[in-house]
GUVEXTOR-15483 format. One record per residue (C-alpha): residue number from 0; x, y, z. Coordinates in nm, 2 decimals, always signed. Example, Ala and Ser with C-alpha at 12.3 -4.5 7.8 and 13.67 -1.06 7.14 Angstrom:
2
<atom><nr>0</nr><xx>+1.23</xx><yy>-0.45</yy><zz>+0.78</zz></atom>
<atom><nr>1</nr><xx>+1.37</xx><yy>-0.11</yy><zz>+0.71</zz></atom>
REM end
This chain:
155
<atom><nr>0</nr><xx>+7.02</xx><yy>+10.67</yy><zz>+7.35</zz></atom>
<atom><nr>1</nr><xx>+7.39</xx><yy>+10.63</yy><zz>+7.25</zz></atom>
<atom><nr>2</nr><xx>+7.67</xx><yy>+10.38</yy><zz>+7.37</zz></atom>
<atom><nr>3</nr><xx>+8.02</xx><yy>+10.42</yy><zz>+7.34</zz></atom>
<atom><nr>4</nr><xx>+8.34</xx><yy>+10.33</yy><zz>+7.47</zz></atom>
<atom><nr>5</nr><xx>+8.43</xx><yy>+10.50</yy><zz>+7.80</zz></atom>
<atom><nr>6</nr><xx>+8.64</xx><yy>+10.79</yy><zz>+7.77</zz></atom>
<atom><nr>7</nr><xx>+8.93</xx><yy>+10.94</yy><zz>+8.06</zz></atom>
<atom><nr>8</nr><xx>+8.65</xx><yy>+11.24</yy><zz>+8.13</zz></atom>
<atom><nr>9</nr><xx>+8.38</xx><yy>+11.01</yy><zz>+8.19</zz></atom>
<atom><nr>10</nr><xx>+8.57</xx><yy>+10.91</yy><zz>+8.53</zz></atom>
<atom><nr>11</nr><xx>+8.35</xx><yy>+11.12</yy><zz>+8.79</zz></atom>
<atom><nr>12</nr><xx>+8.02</xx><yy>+11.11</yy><zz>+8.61</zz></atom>
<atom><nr>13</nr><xx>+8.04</xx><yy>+10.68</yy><zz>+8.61</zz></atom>
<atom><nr>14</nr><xx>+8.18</xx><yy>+10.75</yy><zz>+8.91</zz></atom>
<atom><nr>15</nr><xx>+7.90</xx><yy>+10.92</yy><zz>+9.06</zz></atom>
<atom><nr>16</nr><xx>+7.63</xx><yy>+10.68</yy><zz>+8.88</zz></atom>
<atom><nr>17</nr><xx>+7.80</xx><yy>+10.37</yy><zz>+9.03</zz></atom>
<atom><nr>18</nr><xx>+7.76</xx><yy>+10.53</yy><zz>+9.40</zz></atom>
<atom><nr>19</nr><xx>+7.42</xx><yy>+10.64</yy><zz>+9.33</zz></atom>
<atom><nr>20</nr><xx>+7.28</xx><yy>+10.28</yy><zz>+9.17</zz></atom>
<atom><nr>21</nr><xx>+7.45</xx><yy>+10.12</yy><zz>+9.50</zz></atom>
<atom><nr>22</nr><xx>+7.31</xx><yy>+10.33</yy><zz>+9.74</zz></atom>
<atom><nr>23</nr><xx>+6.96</xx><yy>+10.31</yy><zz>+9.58</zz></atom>
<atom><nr>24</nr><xx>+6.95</xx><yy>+9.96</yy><zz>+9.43</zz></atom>
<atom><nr>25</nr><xx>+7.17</xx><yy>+9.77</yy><zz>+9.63</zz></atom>
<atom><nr>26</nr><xx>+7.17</xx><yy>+9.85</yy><zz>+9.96</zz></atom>
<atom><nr>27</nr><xx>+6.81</xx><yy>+9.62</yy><zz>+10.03</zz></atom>
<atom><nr>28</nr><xx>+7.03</xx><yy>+9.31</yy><zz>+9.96</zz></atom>
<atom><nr>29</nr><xx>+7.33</xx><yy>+9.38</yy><zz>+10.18</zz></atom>
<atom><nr>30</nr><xx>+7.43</xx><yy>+9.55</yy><zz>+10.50</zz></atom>
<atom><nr>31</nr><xx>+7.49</xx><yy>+9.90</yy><zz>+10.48</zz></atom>
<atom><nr>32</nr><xx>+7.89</xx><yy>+9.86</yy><zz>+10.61</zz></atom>
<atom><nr>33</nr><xx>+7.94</xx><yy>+9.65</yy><zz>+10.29</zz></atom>
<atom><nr>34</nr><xx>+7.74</xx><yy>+9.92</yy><zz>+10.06</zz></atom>
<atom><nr>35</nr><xx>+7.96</xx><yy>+10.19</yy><zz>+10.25</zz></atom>
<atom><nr>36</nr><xx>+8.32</xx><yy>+10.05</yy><zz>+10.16</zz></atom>
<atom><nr>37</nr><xx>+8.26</xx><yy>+9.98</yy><zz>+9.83</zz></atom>
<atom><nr>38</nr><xx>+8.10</xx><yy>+10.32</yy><zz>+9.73</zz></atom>
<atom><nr>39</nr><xx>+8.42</xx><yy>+10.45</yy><zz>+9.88</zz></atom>
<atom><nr>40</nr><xx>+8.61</xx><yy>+10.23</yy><zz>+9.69</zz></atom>
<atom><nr>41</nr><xx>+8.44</xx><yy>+10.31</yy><zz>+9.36</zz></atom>
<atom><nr>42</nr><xx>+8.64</xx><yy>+10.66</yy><zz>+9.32</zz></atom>
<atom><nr>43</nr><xx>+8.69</xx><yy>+10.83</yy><zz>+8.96</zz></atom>
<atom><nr>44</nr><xx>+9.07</xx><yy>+10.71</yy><zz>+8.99</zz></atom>
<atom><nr>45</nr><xx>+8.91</xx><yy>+10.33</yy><zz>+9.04</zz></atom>
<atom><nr>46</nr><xx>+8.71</xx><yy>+10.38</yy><zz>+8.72</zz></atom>
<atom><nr>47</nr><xx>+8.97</xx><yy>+10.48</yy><zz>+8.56</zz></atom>
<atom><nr>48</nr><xx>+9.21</xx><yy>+10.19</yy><zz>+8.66</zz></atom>
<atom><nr>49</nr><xx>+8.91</xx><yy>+9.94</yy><zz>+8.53</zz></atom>
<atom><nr>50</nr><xx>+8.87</xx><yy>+10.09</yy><zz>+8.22</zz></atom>
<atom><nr>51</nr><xx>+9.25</xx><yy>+10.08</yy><zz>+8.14</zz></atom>
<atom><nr>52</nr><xx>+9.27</xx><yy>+9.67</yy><zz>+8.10</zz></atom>
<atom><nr>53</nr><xx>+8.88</xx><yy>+9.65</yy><zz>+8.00</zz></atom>
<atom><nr>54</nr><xx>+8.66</xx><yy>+9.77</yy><zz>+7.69</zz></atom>
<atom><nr>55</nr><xx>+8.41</xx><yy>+10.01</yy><zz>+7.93</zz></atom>
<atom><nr>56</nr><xx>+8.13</xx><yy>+10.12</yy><zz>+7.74</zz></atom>
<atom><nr>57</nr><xx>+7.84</xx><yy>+10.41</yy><zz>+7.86</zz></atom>
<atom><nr>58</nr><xx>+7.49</xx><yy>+10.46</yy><zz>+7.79</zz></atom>
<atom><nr>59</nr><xx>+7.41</xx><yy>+10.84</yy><zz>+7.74</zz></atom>
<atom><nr>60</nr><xx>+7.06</xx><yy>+10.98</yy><zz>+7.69</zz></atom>
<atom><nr>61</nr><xx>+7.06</xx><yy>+11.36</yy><zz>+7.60</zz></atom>
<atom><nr>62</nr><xx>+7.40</xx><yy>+11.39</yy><zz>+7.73</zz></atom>
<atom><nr>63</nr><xx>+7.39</xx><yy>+11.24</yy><zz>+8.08</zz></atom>
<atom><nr>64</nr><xx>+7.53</xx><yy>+10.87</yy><zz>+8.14</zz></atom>
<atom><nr>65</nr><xx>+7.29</xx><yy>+10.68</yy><zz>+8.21</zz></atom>
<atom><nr>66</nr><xx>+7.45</xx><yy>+10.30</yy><zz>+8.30</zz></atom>
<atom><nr>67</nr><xx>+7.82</xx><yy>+10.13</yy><zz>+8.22</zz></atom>
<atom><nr>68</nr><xx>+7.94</xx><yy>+9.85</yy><zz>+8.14</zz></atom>
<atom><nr>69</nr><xx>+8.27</xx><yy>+9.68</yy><zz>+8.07</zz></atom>
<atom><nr>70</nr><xx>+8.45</xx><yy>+9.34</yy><zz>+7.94</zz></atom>
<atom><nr>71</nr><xx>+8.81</xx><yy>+9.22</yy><zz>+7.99</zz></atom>
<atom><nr>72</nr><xx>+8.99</xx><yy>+8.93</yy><zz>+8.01</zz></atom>
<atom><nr>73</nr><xx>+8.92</xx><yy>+8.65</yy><zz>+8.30</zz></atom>
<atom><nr>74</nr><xx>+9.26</xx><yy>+8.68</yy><zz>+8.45</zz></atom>
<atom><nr>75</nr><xx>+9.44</xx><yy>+8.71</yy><zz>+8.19</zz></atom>
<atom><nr>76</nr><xx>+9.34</xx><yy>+8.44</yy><zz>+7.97</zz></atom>
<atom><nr>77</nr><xx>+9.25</xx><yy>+8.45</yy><zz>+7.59</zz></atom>
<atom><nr>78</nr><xx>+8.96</xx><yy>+8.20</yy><zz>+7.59</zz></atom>
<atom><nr>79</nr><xx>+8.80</xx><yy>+8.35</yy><zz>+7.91</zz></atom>
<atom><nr>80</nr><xx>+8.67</xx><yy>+8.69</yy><zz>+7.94</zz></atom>
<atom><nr>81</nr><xx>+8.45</xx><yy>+8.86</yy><zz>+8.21</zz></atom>
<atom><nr>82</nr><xx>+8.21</xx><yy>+9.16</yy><zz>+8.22</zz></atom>
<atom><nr>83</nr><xx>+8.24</xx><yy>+9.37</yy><zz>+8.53</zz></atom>
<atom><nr>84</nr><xx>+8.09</xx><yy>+9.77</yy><zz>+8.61</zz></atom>
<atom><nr>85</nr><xx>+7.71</xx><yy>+9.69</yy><zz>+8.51</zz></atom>
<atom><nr>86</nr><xx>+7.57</xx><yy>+9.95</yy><zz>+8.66</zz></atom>
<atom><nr>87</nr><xx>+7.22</xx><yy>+10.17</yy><zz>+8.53</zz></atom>
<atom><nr>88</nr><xx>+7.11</xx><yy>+10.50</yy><zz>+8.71</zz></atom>
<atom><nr>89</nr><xx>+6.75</xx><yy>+10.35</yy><zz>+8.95</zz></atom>
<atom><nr>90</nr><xx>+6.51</xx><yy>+10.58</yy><zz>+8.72</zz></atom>
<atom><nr>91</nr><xx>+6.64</xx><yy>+10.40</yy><zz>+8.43</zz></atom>
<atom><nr>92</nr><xx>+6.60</xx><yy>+10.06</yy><zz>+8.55</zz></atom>
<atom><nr>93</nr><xx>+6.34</xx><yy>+9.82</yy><zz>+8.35</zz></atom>
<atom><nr>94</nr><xx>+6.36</xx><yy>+9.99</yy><zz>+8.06</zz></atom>
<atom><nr>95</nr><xx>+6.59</xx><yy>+9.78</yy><zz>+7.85</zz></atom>
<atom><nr>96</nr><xx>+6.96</xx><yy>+9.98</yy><zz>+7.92</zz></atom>
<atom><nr>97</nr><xx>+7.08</xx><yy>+9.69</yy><zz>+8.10</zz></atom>
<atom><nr>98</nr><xx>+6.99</xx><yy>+9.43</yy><zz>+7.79</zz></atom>
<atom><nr>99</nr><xx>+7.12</xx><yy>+9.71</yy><zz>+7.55</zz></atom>
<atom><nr>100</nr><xx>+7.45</xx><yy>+9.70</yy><zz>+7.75</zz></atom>
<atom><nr>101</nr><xx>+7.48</xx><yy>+9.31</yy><zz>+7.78</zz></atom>
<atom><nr>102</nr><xx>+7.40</xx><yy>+9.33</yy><zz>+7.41</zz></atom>
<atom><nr>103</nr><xx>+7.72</xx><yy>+9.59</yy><zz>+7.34</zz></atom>
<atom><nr>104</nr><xx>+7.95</xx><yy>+9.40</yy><zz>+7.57</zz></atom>
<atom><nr>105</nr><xx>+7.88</xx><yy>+9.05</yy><zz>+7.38</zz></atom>
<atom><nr>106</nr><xx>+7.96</xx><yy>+9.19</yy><zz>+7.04</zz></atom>
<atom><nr>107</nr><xx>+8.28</xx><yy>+9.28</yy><zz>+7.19</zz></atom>
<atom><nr>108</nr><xx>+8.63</xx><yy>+9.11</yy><zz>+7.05</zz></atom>
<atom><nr>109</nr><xx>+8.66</xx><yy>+9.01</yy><zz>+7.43</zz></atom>
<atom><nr>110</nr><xx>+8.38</xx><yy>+8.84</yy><zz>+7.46</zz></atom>
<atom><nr>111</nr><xx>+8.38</xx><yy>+8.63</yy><zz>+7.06</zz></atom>
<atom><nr>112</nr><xx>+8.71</xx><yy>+8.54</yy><zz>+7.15</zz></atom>
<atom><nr>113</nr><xx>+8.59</xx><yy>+8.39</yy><zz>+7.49</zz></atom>
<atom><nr>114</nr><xx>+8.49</xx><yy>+7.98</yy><zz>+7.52</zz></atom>
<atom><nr>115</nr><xx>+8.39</xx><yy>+8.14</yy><zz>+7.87</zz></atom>
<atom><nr>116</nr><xx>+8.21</xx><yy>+8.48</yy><zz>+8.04</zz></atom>
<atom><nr>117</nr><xx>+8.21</xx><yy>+8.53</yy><zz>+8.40</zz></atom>
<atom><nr>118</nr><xx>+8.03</xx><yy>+8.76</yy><zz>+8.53</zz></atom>
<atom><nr>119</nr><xx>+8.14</xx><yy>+8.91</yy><zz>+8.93</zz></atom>
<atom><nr>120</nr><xx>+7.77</xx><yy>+8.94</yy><zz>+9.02</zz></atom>
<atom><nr>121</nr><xx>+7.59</xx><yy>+9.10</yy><zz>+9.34</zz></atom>
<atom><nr>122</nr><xx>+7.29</xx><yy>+8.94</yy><zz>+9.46</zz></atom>
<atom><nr>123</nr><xx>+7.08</xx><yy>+9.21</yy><zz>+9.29</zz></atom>
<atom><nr>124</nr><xx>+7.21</xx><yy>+9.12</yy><zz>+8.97</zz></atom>
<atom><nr>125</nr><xx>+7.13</xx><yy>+8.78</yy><zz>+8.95</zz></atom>
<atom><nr>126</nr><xx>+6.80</xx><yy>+8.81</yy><zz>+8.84</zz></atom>
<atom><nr>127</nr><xx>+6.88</xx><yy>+9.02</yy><zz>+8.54</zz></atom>
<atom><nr>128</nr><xx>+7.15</xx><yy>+8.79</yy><zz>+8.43</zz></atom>
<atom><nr>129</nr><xx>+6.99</xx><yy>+8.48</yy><zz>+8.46</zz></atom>
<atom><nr>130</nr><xx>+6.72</xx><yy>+8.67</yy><zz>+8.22</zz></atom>
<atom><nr>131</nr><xx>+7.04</xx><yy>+8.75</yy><zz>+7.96</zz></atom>
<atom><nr>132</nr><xx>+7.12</xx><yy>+8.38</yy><zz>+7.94</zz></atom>
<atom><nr>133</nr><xx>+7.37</xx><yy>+8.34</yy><zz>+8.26</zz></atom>
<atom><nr>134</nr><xx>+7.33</xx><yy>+8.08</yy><zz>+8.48</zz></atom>
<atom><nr>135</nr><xx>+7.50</xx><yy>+7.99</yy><zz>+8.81</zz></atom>
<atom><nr>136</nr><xx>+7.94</xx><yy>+7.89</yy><zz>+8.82</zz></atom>
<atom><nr>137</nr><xx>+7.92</xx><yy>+7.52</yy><zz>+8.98</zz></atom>
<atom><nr>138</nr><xx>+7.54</xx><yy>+7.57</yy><zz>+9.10</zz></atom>
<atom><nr>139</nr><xx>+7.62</xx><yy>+7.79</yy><zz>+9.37</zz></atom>
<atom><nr>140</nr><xx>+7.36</xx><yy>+8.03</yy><zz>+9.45</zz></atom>
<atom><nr>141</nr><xx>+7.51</xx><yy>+8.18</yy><zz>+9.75</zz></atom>
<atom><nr>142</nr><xx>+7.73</xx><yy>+8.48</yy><zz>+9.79</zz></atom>
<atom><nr>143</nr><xx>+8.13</xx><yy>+8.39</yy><zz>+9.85</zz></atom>
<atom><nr>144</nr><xx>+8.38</xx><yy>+8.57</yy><zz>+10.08</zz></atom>
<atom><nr>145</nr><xx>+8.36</xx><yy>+8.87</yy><zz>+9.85</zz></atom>
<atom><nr>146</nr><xx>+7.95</xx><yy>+8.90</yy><zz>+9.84</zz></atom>
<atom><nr>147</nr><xx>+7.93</xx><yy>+8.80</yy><zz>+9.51</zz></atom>
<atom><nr>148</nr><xx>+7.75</xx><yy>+8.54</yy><zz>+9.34</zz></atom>
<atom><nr>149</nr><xx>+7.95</xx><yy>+8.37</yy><zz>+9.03</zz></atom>
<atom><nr>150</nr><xx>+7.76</xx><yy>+8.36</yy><zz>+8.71</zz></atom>
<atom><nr>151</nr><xx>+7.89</xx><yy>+8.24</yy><zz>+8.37</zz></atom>
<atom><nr>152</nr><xx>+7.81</xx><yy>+8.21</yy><zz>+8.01</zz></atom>
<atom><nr>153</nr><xx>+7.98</xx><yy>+7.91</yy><zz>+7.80</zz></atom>
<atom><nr>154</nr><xx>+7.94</xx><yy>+7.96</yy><zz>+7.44</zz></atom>
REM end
């Protein structure tokens, strides 16, 4: 297993992984509809607009991307920094890619830099990150207007 930083012709196979991790993994926490628009929204050209204001890292194993992951800065700010795109292929799941990424992404400059880490998360997630030290933004445990649950990280 290798990561490295995301690279322009990664676009359709993260892509393709994103879609694929939704449709499988996500979908038994939210109403189709919602799973629908956003794996139309997440398009190579969408990847590639992430990755241009983020550090996007991918996990390969014997050439194939296996999960993503990526860290920027919390609108804008230099003492805040979020992670966003943490996505690994279903068949991979529970086998330690997800830590492996979360460990990548906080040895990032983004992330040392930070006082705070947000983390955008859906409700599948929150397990996970509450495992890689994350806890709940303000104790809410519910999903907002945009179906996500905010999670942070204060270091």
């Amino acid at each position: 297993m290798e990561i490295r930083r995301f690279q322009e012709q990664d676009a359709k196979e993260v892509s393709d992984l994103i879609r694929k991790t939704i449709l499988i993994s996500n979908t038994k926490d939210y109403p189709k509809d919602i799973m629908d628009l956003l794996i139309e929204t997440e398009t190579p050209e969408h990847v590639l607009q992430r990755a241009s204001w983020t550090h996007f890292y991918v996990v390969i194993d014997s050439g194939k991307i296996i999960g993503c992951g990526a860290i920027g800065p919390f609108w804008g700010k230099e003492d805040e920094s979020s992670l966003f795109t943490i996505f690994v292929l279903p068949e991979y799941q529970g086998k330690g890619i997800g830590r492996a990424i979360i460990d990548t992404l906080e040895k990032d400059e983004y992330f040392l830099r930070a006082k705070r880490i947000e983390i955008p998360a859906s409700i599948t997630g929150v397990p996970f990150y509450l495992k890689m030290g994350y806890h709940y933004k303000n104790g809410i445990t519910e999903p907002d207007e945009e179906h996500l649950i905010r999670m942070e990280k204060n270091r």
